[in-house]
C-alpha positions in Angstrom: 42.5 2.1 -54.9 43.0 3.2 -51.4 43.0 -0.5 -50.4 46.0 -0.8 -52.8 47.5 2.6 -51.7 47.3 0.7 -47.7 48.7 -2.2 -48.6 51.2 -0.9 -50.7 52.4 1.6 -47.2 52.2 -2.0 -45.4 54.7 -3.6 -47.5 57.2 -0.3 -47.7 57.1 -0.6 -43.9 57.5 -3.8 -43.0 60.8 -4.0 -45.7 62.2 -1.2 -43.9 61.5 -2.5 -40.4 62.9 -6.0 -41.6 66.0 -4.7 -43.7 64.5 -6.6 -47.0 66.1 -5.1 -50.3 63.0 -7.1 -52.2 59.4 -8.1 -52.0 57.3 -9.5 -54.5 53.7 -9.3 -53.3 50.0 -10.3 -54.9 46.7 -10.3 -53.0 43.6 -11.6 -55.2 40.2 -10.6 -53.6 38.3 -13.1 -55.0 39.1 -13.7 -58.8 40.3 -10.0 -58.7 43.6 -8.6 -58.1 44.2 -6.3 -55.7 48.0 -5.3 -55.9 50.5 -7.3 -58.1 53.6 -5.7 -57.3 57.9 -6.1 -56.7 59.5 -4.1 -54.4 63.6 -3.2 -54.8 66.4 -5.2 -56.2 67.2 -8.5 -56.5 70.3 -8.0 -56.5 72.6 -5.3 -57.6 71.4 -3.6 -60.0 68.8 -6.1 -60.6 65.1 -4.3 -60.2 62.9 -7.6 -59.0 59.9 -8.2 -61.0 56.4 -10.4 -60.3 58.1 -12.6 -62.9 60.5 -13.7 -60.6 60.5 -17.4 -59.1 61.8 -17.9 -55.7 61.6 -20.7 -52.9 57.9 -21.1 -51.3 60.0 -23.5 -47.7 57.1 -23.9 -45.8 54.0 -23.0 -48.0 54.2 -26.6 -49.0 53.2 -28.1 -45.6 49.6 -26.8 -46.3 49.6 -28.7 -49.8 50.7 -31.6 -48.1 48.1 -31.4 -45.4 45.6 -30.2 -48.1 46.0 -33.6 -50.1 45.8 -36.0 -46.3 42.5 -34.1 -45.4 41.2 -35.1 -49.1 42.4 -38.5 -48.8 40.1 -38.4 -45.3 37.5 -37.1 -47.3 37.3 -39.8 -50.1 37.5 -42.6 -47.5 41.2 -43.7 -47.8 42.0 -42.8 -44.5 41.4 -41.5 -41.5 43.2 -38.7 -39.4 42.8 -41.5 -36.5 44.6 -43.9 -37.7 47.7 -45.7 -37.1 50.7 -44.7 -38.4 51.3 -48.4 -38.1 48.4 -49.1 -40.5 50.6 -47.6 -43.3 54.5 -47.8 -42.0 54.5 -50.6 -39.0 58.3 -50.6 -39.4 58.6 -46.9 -38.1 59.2 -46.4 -34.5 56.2 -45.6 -31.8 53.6 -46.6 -35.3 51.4 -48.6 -33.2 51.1 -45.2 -30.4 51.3 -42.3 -33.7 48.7 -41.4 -35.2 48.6 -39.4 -38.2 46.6 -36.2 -36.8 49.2 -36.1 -34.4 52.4 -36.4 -36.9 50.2 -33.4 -38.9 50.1 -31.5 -35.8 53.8 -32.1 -34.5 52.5 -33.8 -31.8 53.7 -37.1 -32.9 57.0 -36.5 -30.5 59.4 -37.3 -33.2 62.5 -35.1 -33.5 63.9 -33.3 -36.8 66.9 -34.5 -38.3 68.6 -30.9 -38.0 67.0 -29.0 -36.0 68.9 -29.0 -32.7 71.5 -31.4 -34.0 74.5 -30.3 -34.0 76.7 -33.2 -35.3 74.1 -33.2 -38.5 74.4 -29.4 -39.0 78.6 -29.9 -39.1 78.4 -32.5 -41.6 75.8 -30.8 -43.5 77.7 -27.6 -44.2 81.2 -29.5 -44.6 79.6 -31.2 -47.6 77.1 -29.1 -48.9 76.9 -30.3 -52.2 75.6 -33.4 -50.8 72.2 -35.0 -51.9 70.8 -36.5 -48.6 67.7 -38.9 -49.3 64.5 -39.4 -47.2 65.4 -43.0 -45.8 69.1 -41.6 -44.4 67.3 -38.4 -43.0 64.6 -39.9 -41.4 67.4 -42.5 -39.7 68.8 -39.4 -38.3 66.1 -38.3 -36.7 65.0 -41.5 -35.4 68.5 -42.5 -33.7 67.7 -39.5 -31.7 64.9 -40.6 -29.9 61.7 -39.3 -29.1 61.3 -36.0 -27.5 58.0 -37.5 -25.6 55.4 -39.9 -25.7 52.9 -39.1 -28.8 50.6 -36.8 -28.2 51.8 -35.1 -25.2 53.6 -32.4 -26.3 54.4 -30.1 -29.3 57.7 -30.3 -31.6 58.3 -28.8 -35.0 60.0 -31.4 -37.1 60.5 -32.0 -40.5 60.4 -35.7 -39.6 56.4 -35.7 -39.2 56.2 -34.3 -43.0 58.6 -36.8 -44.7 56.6 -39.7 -42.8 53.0 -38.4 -43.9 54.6 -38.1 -47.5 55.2 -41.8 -47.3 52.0 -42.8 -46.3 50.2 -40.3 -49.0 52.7 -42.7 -51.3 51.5 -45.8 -49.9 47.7 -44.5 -49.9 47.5 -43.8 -53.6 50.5 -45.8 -55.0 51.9 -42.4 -56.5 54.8 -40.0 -55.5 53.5 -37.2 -52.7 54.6 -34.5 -55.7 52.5 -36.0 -58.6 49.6 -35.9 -55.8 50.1 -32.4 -55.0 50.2 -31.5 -58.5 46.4 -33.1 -59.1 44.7 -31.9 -56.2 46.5 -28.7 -55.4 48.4 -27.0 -58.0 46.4 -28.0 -60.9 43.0 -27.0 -60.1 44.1 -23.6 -58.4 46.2 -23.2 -61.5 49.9 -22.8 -59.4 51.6 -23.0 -63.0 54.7 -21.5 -61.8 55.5 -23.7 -59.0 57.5 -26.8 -59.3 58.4 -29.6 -56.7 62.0 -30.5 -57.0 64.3 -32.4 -55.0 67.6 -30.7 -56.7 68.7 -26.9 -56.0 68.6 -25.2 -59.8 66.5 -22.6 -59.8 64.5 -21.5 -63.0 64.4 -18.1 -63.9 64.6 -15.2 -63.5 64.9 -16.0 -59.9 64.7 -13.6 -57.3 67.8 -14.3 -55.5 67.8 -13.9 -51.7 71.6 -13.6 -49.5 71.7 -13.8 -45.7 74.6 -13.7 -43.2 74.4 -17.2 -41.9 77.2 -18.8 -43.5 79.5 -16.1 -43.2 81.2 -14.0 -46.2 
């Protein structure tokens, strides 16, 4: 109870130091929950609720990662290898290895990220459905930001690639491979992997001020 009572000061906190209206937080200890609990409105009104759904972004790096280091484990591959052993069409393959696309050090760029002309085109269409092969042509016309394994950059770029050689690895999608050995046995039923924006719900509807009005 007064672990609860600590955590549950934490959270009020850090949504006022922040400026969230709403937090949905659960911490198991063990097989045991600890605190299960939403904080303020979704939106007007709207009370948020730990039955809400909402975008896990970057949470789904570790999954990915997850399934590579498994794949390394059964034999399939090796975090040594090539990226040329998989994808010898892609640029640098024979230099890249895949530790270093999993640890951004491959020195490929992201598609948006610091790219401007990309970012314009994005938001004047954003209904647009962009696939892998035309982002990852963007991000390769830009060059590389360094030789491979010299330096650290964030990019999206070194995800999409290990996707595709997860795909080539197992012959299935990187999603139905995440399902098996992530979501499945830790029993993530409320998480899906879509491609497309709709939301089920009740969703727990976030706003922020970077388009505008």
């Amino acid at each position: 109870a007064a672990a609860r009572r600590r955590i549950d000061a934490i959270v009020r906190d850090e949504m006022s130091r922040q400026g969230l209206k709403a937090s949905i937080v659960r911490i198991d200890t063990g097989t045991r929950p600890l605190l299960s609990r939403a904080y303020g409105q979704s939106m007007a009104g709207v009370p948020a609720t730990t039955r809400m759904h909402f975008r896990i972004g970057s949470m789904a790096i570790p999954y990915l990662i997850t399934v590579l280091l498994q794949l390394q484990e059964e034999g399939q591959l090796s975090l040594d290898d090539k990226l040329s052993k998989f994808r010898p069409q892609l640029p640098d393959a024979d230099r890249i290895t895949l530790r270093e696309l999993a640890e951004n050090t491959s020195g490929y760029l992201d598609w948006i990220q610091g790219n401007e002309p990309f970012a314009a085109a994005l938001f004047a269409n954003v209904f647009k459905q962009w696939s892998v092969p035309e982002l990852l042509s963007i991000a390769f016309a830009r060059g590389m930001a360094c030789a491979p394994g010299t330096c650290f950059v964030y990019a999206h770029t070194n995800y999409a690639v290990l996707a595709q050689v997860i795909s080539v690895v197992t012959g299935h999608s990187v999603g139905s491979e995440i399902r098996e050995r992530v979501l499945r046995p830790l029993g993530l039923r409320g998480i899906a992997i879509s491609r497309l924006p709709a939301m089920p719900g009740p969703a727990l509807h976030s706003y922020n001020s970077l388009r505008g009005s």
